[in-house]
Every structure is written in structure tokens, then in C-alpha cells.
N, C-alpha and C positions, 0 to 999 in steps of 0.2 A: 931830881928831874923837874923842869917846867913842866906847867898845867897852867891852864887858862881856868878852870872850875872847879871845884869840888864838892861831891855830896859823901854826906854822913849817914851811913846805914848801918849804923852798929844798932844793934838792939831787936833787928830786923831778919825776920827766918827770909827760908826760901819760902815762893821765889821774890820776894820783895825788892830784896837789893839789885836783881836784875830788869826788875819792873822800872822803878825807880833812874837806874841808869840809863836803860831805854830812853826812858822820857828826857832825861838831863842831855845824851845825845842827840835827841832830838832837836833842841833848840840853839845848839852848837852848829856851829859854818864847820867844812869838810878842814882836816888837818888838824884843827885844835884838840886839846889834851882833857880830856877829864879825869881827874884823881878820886877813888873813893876806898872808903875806910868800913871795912864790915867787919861784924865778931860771927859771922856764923861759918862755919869750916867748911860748908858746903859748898860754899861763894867757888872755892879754889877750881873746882870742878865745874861749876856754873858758869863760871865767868870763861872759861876755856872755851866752851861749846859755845855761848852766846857769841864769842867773836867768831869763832871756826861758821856761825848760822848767817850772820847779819855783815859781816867781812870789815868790822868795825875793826883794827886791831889792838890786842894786847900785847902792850910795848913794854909792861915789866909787871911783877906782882912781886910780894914780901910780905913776912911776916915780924909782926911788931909789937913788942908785948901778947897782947891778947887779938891784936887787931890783924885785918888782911888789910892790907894796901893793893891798890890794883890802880894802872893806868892805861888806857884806853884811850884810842887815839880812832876821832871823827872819821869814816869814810871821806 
């Protein structure tokens, strides 16, 4: 999948990764794709309600080795 950005929050609990993205959409124009990569398992669940709260969407998630993949797509 295209993405315009990507942050790295492996290494990072909750709610970090969600912090983090917040802010990285932030600075993102509406449409564009941010890609991000977490190891903590909670993400899965986190990143679900973060879009379902903020209407940002989650256009795909995966798991990868050890890693979550998740893309997120700018209001």
C-alpha cells in the first residue's frame, strides 16, 4: 500500500504509539496515508478506537514478524 509517511513506534507501550500518530496526523493534509510500525500488541485494539474516536481511518492493519503494521488514512 502507498503512504505518504511513516512513524516507528516499536519499542513504545500504550498509549505512546497513539500519541505519536496523533501528532504525525496532525501535520499531514486530509487523504494522505500514514504508515506505522508498533511491537506492543495493544496497538491492535488502540488503533481501532483511535479511528472509530477521531474518524481518521484505518485502511488496513497486519502483522509482521513481531511488528503491527497499521495504515491510517488523514481525515
Amino acid at each position: 500500500m502507498d503512504y505518504h509517511k511513516e512513524l516507528d513506534a516499536r519499542g513504545l507501550n500504550c498509549p505512546l504509539p497513539i500519541l505519536k500518530t496523533k501528532k504525525a496526523l496532525a501535520d499531514m493534509t486530509s487523504g494522505q496515508v500514514l504508515r506505522v510500525i508498533a511491537t506492543d500488541p495493544g496497538a491492535v485494539r488502540d488503533f481501532q478506537a483511535f479511528s472509530k474516536q477521531t474518524g481518521n481511518e484505518l485502511l488496513a492493519q497486519a502483522v509482521q514478524d513481531k511488528d503491527y503494521i497499521f495504515f491510517m488514512k488523514r481525515k
